[in-house]
C-alpha positions in Angstrom: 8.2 74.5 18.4 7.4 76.5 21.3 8.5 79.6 22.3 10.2 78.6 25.7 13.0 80.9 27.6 15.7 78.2 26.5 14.4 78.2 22.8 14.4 82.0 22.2 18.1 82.3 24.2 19.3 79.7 21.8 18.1 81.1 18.9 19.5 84.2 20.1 23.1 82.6 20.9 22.6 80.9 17.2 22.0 84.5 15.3 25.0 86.2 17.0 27.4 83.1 16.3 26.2 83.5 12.7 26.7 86.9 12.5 30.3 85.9 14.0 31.0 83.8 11.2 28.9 85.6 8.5 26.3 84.5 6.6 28.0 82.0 4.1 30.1 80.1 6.3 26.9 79.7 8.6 24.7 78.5 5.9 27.8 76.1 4.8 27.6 74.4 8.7 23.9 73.9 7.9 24.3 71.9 4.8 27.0 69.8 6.9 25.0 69.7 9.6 21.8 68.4 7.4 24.3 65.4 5.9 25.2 64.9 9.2 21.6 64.5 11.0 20.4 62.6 7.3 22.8 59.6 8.4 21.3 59.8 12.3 17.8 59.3 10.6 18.9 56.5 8.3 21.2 54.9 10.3 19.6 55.0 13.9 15.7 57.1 12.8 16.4 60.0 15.3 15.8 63.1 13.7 16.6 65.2 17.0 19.9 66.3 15.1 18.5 67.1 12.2 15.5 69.2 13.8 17.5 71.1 16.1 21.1 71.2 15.0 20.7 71.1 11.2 17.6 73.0 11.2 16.9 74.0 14.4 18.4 76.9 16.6 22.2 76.3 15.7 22.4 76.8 12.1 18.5 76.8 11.0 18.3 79.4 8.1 15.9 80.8 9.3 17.3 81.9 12.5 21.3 81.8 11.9 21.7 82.6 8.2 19.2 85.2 8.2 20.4 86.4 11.4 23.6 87.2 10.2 22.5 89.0 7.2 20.5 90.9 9.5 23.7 92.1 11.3 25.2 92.8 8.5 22.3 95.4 6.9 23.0 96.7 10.6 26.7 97.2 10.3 26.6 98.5 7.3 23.6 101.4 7.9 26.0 102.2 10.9 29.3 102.8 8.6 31.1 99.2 10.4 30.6 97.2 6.9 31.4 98.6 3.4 28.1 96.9 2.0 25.3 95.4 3.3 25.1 93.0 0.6 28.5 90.9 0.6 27.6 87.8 3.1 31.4 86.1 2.8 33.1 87.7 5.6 32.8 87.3 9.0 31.4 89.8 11.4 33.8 89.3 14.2 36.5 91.1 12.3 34.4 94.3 12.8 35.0 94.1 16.8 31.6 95.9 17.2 29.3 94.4 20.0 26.6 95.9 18.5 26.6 93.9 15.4 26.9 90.4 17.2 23.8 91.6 19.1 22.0 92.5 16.1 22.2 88.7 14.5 21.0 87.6 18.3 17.9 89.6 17.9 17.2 88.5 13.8 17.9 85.2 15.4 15.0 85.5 17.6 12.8 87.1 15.5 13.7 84.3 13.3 12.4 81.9 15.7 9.1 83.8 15.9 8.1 84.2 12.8 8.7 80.4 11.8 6.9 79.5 15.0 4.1 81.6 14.1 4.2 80.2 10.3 3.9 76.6 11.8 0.8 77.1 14.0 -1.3 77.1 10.8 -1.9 73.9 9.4 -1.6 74.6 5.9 1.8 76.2 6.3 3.3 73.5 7.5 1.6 71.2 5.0 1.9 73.3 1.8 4.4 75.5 2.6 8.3 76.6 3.4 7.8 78.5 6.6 11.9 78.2 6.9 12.0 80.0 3.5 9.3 82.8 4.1 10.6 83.2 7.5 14.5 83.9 5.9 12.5 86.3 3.2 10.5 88.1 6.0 13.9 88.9 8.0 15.4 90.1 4.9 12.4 91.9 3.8 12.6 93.9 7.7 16.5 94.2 7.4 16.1 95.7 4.3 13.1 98.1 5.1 15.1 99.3 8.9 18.7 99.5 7.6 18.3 99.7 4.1 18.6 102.7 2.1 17.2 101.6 -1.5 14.0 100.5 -0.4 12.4 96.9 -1.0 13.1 96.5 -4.1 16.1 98.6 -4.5 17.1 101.3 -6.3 18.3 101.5 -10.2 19.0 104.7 -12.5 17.0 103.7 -15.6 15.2 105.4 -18.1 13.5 102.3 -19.6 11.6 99.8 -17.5 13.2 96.6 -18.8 16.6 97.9 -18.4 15.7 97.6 -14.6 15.9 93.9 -14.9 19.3 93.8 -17.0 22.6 92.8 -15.0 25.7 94.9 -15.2 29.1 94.3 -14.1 28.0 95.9 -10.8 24.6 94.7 -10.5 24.4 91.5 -11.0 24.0 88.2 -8.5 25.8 85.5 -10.0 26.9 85.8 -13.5 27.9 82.9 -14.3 24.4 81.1 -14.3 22.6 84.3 -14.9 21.4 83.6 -18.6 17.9 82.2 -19.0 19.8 79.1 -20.8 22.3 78.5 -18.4 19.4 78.7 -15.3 17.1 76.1 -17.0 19.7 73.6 -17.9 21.4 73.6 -14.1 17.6 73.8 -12.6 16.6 70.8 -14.7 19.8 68.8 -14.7 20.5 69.6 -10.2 16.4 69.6 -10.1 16.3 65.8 -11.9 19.1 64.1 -9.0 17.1 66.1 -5.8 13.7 64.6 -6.9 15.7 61.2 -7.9 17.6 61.1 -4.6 14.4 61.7 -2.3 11.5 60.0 -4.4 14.3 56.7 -4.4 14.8 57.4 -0.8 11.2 56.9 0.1 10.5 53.9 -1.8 13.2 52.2 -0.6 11.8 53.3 3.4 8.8 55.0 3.6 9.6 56.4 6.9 12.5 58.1 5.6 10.4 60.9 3.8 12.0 63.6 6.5 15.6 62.9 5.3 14.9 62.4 2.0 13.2 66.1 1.9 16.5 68.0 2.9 19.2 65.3 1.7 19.9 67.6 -1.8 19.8 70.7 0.1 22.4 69.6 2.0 24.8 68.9 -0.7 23.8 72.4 -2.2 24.1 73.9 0.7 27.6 72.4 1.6 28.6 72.9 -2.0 29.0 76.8 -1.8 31.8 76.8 0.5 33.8 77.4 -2.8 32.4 80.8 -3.5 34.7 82.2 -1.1 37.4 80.8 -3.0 38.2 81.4 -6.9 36.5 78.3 -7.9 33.2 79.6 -9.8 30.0 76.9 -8.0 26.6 77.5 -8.7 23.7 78.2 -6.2 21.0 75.1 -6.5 19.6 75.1 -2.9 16.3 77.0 -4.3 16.4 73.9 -7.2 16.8 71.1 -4.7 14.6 71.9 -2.2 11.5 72.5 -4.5 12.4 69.9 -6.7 12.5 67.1 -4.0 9.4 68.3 -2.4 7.6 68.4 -5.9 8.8 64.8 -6.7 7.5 63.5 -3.0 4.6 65.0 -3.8 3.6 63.9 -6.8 5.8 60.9 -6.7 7.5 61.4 -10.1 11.5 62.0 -10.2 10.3 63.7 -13.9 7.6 66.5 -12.4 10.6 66.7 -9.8 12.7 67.7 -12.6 10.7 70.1 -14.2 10.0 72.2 -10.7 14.1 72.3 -10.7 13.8 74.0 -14.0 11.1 76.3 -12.7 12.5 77.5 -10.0 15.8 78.1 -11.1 14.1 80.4 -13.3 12.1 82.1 -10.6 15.5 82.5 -8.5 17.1 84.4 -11.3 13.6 86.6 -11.4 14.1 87.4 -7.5 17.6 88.4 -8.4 16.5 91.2 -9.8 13.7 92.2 -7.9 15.2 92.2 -4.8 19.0 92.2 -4.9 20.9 93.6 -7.7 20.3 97.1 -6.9 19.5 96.7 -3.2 22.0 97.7 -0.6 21.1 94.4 1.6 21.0 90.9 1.2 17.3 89.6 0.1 18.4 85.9 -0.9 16.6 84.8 -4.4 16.9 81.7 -3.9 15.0 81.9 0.0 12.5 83.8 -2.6 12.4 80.9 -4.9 11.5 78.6 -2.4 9.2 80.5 -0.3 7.2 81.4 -4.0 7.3 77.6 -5.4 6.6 75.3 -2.5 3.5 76.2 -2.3 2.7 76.1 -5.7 4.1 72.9 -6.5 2.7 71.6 -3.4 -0.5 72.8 -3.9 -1.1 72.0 -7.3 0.2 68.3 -6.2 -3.1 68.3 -4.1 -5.1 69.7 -7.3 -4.1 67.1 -9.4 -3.3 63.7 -7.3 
């Protein structure tokens, strides 16, 4: 993509309107959005709405999901926002310019990085640069507002104990256990790689769509954790896992990246979030960490 006046205003625009709506909700249009431009590319092969719509300057991860949990380290440094690490809400409630402004200038910075990522070959090739580019903003969100340092802060006396969830410090409990992890990684892992490796033998051409078709769903899917209904995160699992199974061309290998990664996620949980005061996402983490493995060792091995 390149870095025109209209491109960085939209991607500007796109940060503060996800910072309007907060985090979640804006990372729930993209999965909708990727649906959406998946049946454009099968039914008429444009992928225009899927580039720039889906994953593009309205509701790309990279620029509107990490933009608004950019403004949201920012509002809560300044005292507007009780925690820096609860992307539900919506930042319009706050009725403070200067957070809106905030997610328009992650937004941007969003579209930098990513554009920087994609001018090397092997990025784009091996790769996540929407992932890394989400972890980066995080990473600088958490470094300028932050007050517990990258990897957060934990009263401990005992190394291991730093990794241990409590009631407080903890990402998502419910699928927190090692068990628990590996069977929704393998089970969620096994239908992404299915669903894309089917995809593309059925119609070659349809590799694009195929790719993000099971991030979608998960992505869609976790506009129930801002109700009482108890979902599980899988983006992290489908994304790798249909990558891995394109690459290697095995729904199976597929599978077993899920299971990987879902593992990973949890790892990032808490090394990053559970005793940070901002928003690093594990599963951005997972993705940005297994791509290129998978992908890479795809190209070792076929």
């Amino acid at each position: 993509m390149h870095l025109t006046l209209e491109a960085v205003a939209a991607a500007a625009a796109g940060g503060l309107f996800a910072a309007a709506v907060g985090a979640l909700a804006a990372f729930v249009l993209c999965g909708l959005m990727i649906l959406v431009g998946v049946a454009a590319v099968i039914g008429a092969g444009n992928p225009w709405f899927l580039e720039h719509v889906a994953l593009g300057e309205w509701f790309g991860p990279h620029i509107a999901f990490a933009g608004a949990v950019g403004a949201l380290a920012y509002a809560a440094r300044r005292g507007k926002a009780a925690t820096g690490r609860d992307i539900v809400p919506g930042l319009l409630g706050l009725a403070d310019p200067g957070t809106l402004l905030a997610g328009a200038a992650f937004g941007v910075l969003g579209l930098v990085v990513q554009s920087a990522l994609n001018a090397s070959d092997w990025m784009t090739q091996y790769a996540n640069t929407t992932a890394l580019t989400v972890v980066a903003s995080a990473f600088v969100a958490r470094l300028v507002f932050g007050r517990t340092g990258l990897f957060g802060h934990a009263e401990v006396s005992r190394l291991r104990d730093r990794f241990r969830t409590t009631r407080t410090a903890a990402w998502l409990p419910a699928q927190e256990k090692p068990v628990m992890a590996a069977l929704l990684g393998l089970a969620v892992g096994f239908l992404a790689s299915w669903s894309a490796v089917e995809l593309v033998r059925t119609e070659p051409s349809l590799s694009l769509a195929a790719g993000v078709l099971a991030f979608g769903v998960s992505a869609l899917s976790l506009v129930f954790l801002a109700t009482p209904v108890t979902v599980p995160a899988t983006h992290h699992i489908t994304s790798v896992a249909a990558a891995t199974g394109l690459a290697f061309s095995s729904v199976w290998v597929g599978a077993l990246a899920g299971l990987a990664t879902a593992l990973v996620g949890e790892g990032a949980s808490r090394v990053f979030l559970i005793h940070g005061d901002t928003h690093i996402d594990p599963p951005a983490v997972a993705i940005a960490v297994m791509t290129p493995a998978c992908l890479t060792l795809a190209t070792v091995l076929t």
